[in-house]
VMD Tcl script that builds the backbone (N, CA, C; Angstrom):
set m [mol new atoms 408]
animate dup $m
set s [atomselect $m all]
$s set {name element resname resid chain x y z} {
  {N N UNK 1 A 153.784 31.245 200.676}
  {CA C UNK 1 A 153.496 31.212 202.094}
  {C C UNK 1 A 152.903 32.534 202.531}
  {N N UNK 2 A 151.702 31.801 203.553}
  {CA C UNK 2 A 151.457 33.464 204.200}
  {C C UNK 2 A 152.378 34.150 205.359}
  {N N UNK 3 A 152.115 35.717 204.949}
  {CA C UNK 3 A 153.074 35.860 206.317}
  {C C UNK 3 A 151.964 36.189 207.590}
  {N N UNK 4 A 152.588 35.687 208.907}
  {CA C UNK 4 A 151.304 35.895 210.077}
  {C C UNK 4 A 151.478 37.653 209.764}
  {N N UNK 5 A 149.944 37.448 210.532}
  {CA C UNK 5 A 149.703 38.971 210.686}
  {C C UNK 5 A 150.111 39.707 211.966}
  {N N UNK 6 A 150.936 40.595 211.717}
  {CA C UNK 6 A 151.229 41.828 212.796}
  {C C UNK 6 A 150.331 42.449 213.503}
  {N N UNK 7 A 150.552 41.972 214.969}
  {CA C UNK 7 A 149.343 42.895 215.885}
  {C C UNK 7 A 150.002 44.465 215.636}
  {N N UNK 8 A 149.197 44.783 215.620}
  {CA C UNK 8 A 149.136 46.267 215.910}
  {C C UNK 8 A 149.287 46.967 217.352}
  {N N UNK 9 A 150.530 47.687 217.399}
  {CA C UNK 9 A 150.129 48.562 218.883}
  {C C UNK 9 A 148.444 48.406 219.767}
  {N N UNK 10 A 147.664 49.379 218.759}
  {CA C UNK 10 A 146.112 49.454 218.590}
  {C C UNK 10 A 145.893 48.485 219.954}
  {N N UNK 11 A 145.956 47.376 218.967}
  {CA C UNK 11 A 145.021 45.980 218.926}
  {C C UNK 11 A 146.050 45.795 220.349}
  {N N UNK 12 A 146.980 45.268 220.398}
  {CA C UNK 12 A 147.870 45.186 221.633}
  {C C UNK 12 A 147.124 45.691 222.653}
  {N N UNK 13 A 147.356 47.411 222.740}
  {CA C UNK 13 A 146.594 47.647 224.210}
  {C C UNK 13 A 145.844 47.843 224.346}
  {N N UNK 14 A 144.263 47.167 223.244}
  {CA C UNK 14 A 142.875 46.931 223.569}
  {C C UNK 14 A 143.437 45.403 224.190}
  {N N UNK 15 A 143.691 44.902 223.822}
  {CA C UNK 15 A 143.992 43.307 224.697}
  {C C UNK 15 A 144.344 43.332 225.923}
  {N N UNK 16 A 145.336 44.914 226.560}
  {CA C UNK 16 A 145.865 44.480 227.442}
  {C C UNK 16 A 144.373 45.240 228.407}
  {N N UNK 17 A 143.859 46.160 227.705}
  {CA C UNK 17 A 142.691 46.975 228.409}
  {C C UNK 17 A 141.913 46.112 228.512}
  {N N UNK 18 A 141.359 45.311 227.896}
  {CA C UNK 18 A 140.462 44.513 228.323}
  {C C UNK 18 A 140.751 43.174 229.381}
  {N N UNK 19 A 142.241 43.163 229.594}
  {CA C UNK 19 A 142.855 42.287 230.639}
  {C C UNK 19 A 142.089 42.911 231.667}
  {N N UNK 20 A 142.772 43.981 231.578}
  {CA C UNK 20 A 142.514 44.879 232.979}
  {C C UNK 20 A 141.154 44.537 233.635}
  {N N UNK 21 A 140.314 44.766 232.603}
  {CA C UNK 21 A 138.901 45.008 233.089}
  {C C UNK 21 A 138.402 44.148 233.211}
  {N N UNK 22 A 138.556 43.069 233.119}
  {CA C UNK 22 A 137.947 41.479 233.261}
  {C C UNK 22 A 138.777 41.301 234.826}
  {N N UNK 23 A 139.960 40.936 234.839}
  {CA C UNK 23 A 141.148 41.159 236.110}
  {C C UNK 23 A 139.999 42.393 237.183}
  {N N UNK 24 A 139.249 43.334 236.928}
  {CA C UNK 24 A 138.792 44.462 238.197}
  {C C UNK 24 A 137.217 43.800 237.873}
  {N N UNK 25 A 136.791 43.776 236.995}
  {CA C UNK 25 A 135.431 42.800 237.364}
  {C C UNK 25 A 135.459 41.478 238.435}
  {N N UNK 26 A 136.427 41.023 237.601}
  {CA C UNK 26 A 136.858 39.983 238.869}
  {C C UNK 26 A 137.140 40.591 240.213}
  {N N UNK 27 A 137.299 41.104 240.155}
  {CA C UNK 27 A 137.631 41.697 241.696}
  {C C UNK 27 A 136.727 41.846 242.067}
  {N N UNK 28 A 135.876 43.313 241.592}
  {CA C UNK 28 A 134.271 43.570 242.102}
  {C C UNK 28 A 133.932 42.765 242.173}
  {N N UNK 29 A 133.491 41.054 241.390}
  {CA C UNK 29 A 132.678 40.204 241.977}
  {C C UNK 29 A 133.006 39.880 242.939}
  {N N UNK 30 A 134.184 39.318 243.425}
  {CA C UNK 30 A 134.730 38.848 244.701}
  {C C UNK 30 A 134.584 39.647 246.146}
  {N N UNK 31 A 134.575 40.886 245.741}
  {CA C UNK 31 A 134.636 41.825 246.612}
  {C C UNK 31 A 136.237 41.722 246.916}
  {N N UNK 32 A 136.866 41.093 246.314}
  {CA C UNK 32 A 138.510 41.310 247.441}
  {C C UNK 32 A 139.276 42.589 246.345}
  {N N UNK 33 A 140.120 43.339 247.693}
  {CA C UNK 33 A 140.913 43.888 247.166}
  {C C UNK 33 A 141.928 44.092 246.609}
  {N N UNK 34 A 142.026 44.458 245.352}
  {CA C UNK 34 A 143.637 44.198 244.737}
  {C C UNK 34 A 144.969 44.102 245.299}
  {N N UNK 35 A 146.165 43.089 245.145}
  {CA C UNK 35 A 147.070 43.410 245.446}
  {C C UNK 35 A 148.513 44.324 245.316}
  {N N UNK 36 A 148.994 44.953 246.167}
  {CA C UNK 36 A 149.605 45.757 245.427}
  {C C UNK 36 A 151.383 45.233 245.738}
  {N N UNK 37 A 152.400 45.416 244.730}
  {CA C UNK 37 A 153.596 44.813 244.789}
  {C C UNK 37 A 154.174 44.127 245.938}
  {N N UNK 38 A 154.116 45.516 246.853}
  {CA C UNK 38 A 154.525 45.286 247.716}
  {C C UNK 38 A 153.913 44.208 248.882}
  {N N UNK 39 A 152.730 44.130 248.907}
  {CA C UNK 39 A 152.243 42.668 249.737}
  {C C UNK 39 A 152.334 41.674 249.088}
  {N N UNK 40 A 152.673 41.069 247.621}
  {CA C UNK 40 A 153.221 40.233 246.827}
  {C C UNK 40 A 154.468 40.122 247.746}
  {N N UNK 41 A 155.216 40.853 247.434}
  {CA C UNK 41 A 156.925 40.618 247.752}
  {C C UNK 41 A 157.081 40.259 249.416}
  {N N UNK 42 A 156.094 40.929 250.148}
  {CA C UNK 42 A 156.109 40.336 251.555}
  {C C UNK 42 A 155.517 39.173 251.715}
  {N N UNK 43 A 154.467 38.803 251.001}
  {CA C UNK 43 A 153.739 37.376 251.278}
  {C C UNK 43 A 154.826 36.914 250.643}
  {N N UNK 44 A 155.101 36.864 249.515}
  {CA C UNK 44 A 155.982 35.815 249.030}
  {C C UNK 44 A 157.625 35.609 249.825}
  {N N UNK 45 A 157.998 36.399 250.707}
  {CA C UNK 45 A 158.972 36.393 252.295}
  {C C UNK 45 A 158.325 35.286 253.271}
  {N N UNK 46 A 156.966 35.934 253.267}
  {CA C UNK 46 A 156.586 35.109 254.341}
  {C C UNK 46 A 156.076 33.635 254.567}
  {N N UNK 47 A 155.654 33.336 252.958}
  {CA C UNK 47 A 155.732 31.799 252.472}
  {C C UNK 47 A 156.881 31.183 252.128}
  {N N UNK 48 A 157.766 32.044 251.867}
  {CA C UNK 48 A 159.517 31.302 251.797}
  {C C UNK 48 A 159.763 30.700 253.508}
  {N N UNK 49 A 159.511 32.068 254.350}
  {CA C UNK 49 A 159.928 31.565 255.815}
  {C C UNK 49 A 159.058 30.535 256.034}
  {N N UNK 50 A 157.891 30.753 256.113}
  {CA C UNK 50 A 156.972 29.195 256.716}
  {C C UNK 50 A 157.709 27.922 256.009}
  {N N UNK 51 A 158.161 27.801 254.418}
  {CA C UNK 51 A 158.590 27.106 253.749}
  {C C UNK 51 A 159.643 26.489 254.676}
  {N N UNK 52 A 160.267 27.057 254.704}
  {CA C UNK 52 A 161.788 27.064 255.346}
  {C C UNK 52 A 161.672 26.662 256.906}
  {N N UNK 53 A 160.818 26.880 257.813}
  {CA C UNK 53 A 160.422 26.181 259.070}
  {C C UNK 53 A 159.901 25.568 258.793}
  {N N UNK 54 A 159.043 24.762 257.756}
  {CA C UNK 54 A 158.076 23.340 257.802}
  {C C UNK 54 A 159.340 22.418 257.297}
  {N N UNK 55 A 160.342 22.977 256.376}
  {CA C UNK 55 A 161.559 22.118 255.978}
  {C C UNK 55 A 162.334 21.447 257.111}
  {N N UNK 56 A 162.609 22.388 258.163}
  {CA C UNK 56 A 163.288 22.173 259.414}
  {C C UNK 56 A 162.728 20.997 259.684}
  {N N UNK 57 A 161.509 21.642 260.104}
  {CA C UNK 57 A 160.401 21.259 261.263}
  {C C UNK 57 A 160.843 19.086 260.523}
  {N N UNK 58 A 160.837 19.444 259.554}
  {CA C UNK 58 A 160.385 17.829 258.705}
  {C C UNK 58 A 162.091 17.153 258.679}
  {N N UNK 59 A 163.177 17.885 258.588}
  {CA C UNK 59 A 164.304 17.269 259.066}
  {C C UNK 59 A 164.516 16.844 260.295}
  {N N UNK 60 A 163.875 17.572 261.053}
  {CA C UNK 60 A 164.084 17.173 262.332}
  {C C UNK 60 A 163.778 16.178 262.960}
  {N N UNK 61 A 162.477 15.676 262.287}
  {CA C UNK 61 A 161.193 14.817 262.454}
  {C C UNK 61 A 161.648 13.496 261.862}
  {N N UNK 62 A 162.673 13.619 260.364}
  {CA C UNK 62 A 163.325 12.586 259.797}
  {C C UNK 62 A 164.603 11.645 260.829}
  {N N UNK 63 A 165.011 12.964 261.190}
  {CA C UNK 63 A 166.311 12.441 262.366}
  {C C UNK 63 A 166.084 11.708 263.441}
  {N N UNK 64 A 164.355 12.561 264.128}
  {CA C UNK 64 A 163.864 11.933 265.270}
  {C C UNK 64 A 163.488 9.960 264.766}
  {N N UNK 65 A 163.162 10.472 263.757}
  {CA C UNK 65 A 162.322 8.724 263.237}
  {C C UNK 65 A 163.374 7.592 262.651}
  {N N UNK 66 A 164.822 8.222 262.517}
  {CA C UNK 66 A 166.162 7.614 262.455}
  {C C UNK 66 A 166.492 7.205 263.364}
  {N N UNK 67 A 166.262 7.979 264.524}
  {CA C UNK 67 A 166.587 7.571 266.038}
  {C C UNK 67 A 166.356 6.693 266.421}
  {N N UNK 68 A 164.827 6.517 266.283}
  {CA C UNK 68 A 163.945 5.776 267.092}
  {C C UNK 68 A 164.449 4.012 266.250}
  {N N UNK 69 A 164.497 4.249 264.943}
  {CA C UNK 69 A 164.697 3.049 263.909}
  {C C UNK 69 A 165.866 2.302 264.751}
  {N N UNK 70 A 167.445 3.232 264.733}
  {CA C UNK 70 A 168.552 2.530 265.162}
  {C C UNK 70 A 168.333 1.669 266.784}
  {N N UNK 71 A 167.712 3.104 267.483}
  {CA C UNK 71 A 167.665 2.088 268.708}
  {C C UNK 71 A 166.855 1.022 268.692}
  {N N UNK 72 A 165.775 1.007 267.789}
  {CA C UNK 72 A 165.199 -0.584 267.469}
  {C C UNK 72 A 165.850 -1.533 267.298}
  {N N UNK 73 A 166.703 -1.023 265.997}
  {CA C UNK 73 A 167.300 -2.134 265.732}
  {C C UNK 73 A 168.889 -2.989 266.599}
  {N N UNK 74 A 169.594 -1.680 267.612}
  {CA C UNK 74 A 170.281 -2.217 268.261}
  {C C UNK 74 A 169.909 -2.771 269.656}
  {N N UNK 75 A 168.758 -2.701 270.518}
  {CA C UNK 75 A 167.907 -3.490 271.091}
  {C C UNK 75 A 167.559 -4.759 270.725}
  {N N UNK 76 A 167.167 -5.202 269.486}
  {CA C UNK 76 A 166.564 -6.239 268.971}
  {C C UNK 76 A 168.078 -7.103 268.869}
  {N N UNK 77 A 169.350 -6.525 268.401}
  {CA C UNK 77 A 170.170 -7.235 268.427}
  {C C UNK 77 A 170.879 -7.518 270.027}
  {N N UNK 78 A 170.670 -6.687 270.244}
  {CA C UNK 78 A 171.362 -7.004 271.611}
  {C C UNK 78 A 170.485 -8.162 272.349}
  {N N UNK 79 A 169.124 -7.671 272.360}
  {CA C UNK 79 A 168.328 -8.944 273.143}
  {C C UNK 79 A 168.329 -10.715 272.805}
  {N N UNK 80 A 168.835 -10.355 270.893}
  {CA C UNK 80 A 169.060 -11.452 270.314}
  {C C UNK 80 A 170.440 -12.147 270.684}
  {N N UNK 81 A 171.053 -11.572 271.377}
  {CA C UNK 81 A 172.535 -11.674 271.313}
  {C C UNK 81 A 172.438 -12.022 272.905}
  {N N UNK 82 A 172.168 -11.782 273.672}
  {CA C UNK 82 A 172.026 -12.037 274.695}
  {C C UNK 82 A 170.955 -13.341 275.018}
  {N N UNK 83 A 169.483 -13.411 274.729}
  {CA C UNK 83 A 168.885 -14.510 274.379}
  {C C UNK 83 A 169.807 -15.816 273.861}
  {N N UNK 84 A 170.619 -15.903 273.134}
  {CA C UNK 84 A 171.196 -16.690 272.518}
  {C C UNK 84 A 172.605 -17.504 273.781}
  {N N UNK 85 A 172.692 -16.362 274.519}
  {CA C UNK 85 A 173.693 -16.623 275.430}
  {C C UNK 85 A 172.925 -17.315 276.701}
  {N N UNK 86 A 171.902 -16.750 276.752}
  {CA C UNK 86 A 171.261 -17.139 278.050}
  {C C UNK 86 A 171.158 -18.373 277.523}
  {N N UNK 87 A 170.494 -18.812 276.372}
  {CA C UNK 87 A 170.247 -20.252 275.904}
  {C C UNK 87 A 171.209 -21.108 276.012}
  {N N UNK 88 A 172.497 -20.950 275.532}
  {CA C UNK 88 A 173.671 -21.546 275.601}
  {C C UNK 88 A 173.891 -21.821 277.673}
  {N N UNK 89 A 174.298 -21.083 277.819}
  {CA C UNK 89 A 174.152 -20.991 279.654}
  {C C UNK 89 A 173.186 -22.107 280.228}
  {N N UNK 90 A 171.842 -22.294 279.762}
  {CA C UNK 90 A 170.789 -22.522 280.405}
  {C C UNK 90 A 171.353 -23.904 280.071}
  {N N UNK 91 A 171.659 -24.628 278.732}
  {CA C UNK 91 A 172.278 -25.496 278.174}
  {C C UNK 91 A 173.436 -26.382 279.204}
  {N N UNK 92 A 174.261 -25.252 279.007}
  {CA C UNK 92 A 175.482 -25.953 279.744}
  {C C UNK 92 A 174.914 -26.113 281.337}
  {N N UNK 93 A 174.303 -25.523 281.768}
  {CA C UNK 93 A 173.787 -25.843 283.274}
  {C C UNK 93 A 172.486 -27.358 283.275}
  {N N UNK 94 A 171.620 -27.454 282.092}
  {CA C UNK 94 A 171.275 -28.493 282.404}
  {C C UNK 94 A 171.854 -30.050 282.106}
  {N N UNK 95 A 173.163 -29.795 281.032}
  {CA C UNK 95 A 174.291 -30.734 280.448}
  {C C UNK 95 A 174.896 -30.864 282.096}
  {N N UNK 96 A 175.524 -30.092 282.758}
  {CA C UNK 96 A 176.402 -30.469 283.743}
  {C C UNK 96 A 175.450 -30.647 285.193}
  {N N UNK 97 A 174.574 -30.378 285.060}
  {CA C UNK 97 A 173.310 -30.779 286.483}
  {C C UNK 97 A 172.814 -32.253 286.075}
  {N N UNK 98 A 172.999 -32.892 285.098}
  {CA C UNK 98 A 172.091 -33.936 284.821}
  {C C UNK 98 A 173.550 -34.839 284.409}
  {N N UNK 99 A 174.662 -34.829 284.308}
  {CA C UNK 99 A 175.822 -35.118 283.706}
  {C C UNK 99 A 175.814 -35.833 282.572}
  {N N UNK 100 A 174.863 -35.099 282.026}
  {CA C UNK 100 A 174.930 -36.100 280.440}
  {C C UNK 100 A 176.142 -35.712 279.615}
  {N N UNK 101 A 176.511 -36.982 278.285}
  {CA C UNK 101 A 176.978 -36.735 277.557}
  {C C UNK 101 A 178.549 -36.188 278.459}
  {N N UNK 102 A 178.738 -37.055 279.414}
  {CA C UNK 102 A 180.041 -36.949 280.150}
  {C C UNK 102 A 180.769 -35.730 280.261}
  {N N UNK 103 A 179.737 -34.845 280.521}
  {CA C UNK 103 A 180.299 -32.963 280.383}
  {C C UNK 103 A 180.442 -32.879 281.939}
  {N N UNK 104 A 181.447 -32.368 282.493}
  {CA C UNK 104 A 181.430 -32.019 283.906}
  {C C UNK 104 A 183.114 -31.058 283.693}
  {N N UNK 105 A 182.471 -30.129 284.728}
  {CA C UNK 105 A 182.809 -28.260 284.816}
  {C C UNK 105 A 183.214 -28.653 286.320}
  {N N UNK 106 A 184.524 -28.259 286.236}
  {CA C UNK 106 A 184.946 -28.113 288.090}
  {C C UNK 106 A 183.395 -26.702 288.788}
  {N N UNK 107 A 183.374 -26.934 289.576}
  {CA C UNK 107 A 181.975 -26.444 290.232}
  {C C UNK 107 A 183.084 -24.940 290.716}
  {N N UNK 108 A 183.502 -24.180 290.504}
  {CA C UNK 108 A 183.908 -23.146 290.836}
  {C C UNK 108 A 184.356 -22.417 289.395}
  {N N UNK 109 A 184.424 -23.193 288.263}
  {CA C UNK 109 A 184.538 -22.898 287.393}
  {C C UNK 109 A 183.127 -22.762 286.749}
  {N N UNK 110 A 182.270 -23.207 287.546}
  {CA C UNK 110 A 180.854 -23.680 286.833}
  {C C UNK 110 A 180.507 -22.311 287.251}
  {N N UNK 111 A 180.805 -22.006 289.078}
  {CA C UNK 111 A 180.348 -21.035 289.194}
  {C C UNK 111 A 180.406 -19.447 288.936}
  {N N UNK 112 A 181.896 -19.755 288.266}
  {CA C UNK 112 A 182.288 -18.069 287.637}
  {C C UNK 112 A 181.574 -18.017 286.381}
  {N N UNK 113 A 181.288 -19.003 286.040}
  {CA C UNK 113 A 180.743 -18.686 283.890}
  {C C UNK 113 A 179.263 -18.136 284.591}
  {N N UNK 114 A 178.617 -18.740 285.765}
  {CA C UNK 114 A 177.280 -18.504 285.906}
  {C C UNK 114 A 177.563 -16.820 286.468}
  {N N UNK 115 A 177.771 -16.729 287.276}
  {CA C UNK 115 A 178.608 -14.979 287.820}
  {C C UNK 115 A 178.833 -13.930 286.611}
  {N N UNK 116 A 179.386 -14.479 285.991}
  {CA C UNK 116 A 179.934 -13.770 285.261}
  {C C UNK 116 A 179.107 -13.790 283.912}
  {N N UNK 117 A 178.096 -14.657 283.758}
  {CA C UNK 117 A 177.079 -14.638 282.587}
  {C C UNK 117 A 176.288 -13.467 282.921}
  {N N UNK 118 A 175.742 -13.756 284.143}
  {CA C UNK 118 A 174.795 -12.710 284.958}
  {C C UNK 118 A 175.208 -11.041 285.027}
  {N N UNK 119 A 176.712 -11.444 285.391}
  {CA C UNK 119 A 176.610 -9.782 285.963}
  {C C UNK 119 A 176.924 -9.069 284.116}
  {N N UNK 120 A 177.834 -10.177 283.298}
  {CA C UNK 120 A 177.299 -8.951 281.907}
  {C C UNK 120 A 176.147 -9.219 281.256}
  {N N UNK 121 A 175.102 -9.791 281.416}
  {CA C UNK 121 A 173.778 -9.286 281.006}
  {C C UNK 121 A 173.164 -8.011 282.053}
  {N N UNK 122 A 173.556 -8.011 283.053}
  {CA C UNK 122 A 173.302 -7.045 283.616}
  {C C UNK 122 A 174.039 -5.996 283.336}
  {N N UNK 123 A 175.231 -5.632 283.387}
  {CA C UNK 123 A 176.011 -4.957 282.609}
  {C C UNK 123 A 175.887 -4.148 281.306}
  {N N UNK 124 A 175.252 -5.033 280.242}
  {CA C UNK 124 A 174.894 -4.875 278.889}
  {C C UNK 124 A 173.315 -4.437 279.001}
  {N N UNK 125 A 173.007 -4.796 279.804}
  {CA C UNK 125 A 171.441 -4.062 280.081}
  {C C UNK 125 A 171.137 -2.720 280.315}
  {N N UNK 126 A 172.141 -2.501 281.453}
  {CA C UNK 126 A 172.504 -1.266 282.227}
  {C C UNK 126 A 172.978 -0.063 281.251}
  {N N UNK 127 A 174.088 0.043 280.652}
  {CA C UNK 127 A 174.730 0.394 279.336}
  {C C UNK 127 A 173.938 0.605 278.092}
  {N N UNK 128 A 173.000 0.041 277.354}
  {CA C UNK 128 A 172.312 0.020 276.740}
  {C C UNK 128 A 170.856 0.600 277.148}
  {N N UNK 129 A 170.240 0.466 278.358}
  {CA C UNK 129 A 169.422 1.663 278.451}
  {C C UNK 129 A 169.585 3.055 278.808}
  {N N UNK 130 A 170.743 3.216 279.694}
  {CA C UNK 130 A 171.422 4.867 279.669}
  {C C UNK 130 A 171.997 4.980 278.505}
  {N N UNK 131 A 172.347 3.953 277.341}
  {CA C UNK 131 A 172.502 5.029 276.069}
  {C C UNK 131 A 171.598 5.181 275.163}
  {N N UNK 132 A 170.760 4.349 275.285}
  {CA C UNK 132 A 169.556 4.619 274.095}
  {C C UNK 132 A 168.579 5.594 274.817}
  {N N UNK 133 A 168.589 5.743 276.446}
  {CA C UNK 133 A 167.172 6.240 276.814}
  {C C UNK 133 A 167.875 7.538 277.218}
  {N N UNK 134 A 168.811 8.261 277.077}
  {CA C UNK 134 A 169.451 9.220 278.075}
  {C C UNK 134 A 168.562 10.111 278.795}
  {N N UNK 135 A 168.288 10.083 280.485}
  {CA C UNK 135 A 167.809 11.326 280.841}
  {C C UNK 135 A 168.326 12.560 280.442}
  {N N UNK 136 A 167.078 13.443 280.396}
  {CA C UNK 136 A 167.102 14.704 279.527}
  {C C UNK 136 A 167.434 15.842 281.220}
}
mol reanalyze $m
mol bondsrecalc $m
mol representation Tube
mol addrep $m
């Protein structure tokens, strides 16, 4: 077997000299000026912080768009839930106005389910937009 060959010191810091000088040609072409440690170590502060406020910035934005999701979805149920009642209601009022199917509601009893259908959809209306919409 061969053994690899040993760089040489030498040879080493002609490699690293000629880093250099390719690294400052580059520069001269660009015209920009080298950086020195210390604006490394501050840019790299100051892209951690931006980092770190666009992170916020995007949790916040996640929470806001959570928000918006739940109150969708407890609106949609509530309207469904209520829709469903009004239907039932609308039901029993045209069953006992038309007296089909031998359904008949003492008329004071007829009139509290209707009262009292009304005022908690109103109720549940009321409640549900001061908690989903809260003035700020």
């Amino acid at each position: 077997m061969e053994k690899p060959k040993r760089v040489t010191k030498s040879k080493k810091a002609l490699q690293d000299w000629t880093d250099i000088k390719d690294e400052l040609n580059k520069l001269i072409i660009t015209n920009a000026k080298p950086l020195v440690f210390s604006e490394l170590k501050s840019r790299s502060i100051d892209e951690e912080i931006q980092s770190q406020e666009l992170r916020e910035r995007q949790i916040k934005n996640d929470a806001l768009e959570q928000d918006v999701q739940l109150k969708k979805t407890t609106l949609d149920t509530l309207f469904r839930f209520l829709g469903a009642e009004t239907t039932l209601i609308f039901c029993i009022v045209l069953i006992q106005g038309f007296g089909s199917l031998n359904f008949k509601i003492d008329e004071w009893s007829f009139r509290i389910l209707l009262v009292g259908t009304i005022l908690q959809i109103t109720a549940m209306l009321t409640i549900a937009v001061r908690h989903l919409f809260p003035s700020k």
